[in-house]
C-alpha positions in Angstrom: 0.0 0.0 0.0 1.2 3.4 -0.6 0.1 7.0 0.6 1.2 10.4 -0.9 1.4 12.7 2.2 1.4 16.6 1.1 3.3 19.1 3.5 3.9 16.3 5.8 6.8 17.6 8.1 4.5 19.6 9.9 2.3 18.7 12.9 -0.4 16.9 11.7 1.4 15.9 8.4 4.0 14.6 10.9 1.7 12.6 12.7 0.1 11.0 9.6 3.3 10.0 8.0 4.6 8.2 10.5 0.9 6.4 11.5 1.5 5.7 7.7 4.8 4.2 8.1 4.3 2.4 11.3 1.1 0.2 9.2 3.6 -0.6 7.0 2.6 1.6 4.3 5.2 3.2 1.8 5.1 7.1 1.6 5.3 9.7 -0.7 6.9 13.3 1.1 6.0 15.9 -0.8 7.2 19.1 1.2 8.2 23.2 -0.1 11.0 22.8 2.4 13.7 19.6 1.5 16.1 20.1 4.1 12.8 19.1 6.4 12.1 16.5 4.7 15.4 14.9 5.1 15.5 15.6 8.5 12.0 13.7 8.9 12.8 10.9 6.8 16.0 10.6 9.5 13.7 10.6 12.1 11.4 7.9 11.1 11.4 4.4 12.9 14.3 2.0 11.7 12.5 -0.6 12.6 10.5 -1.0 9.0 13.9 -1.1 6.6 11.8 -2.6 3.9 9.8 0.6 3.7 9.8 2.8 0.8 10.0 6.5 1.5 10.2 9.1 -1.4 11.1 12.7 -0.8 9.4 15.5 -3.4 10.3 18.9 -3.0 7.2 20.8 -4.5 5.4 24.0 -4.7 1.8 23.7 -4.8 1.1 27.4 -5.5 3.1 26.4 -8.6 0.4 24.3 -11.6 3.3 23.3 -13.6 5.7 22.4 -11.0 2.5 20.6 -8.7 2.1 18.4 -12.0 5.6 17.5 -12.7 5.8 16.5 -9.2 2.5 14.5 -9.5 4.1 12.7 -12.4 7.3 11.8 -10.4 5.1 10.3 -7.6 3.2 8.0 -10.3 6.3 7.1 -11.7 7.9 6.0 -8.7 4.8 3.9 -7.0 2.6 1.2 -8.4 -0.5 2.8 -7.7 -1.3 5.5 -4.8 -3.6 3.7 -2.4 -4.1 6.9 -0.3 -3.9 10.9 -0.5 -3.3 13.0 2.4 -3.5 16.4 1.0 -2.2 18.7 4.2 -1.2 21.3 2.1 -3.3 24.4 1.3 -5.2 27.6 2.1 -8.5 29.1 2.8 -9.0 32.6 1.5 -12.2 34.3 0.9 -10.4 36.1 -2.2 -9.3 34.4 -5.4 -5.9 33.6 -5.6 -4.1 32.3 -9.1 -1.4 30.3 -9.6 2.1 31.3 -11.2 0.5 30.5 -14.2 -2.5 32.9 -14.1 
């Protein structure tokens, strides 16, 4: 089974990713800051080595750059059993993309 986590180095995204990787899932990390996401792929039990863990630096305010990471993740993983978006905003205003 595998789950793509969004802005998982966080609090809650924290949490989830490793409740994730303690069932035995494997996990896709896809975080704006990579030097956190190393650090939290570090900090993850050692007791699952089999476990597949796949770091994605990605913007999500970005179109282009939130699809070529989509395409990495389906490249790397059989199939995406789970999506734990954790990344976002709530504004009451329209807000575009790069791309707008």
């Amino acid at each position: 089974m595998f789950a793509a986590i969004t802005r998982s180095t966080g609090g809650i995204g924290n949490a989830i990713t490793r409740q994730f990787f303690a069932d035995g899932w494997g996990v896709s990390l896809s975080n704006r800051n990579s030097q956190k996401a190393e650090y939290q792929k570090r900090q993850l039990p050692p007791s699952f080595p089999d476990a597949v863990v796949e770091l994605y630096e990605a913007d999500f305010a970005d179109a282009l750059h939130t699809i070529r990471v989509t395409q990495d993740i389906q490249g790397c993983f059989p199939s995406i059993d789970a999506l734990y978006n954790n990344s976002g905003v709530l504004t009451l205003q329209r807000v575009n993309s790069a791309q707008s």
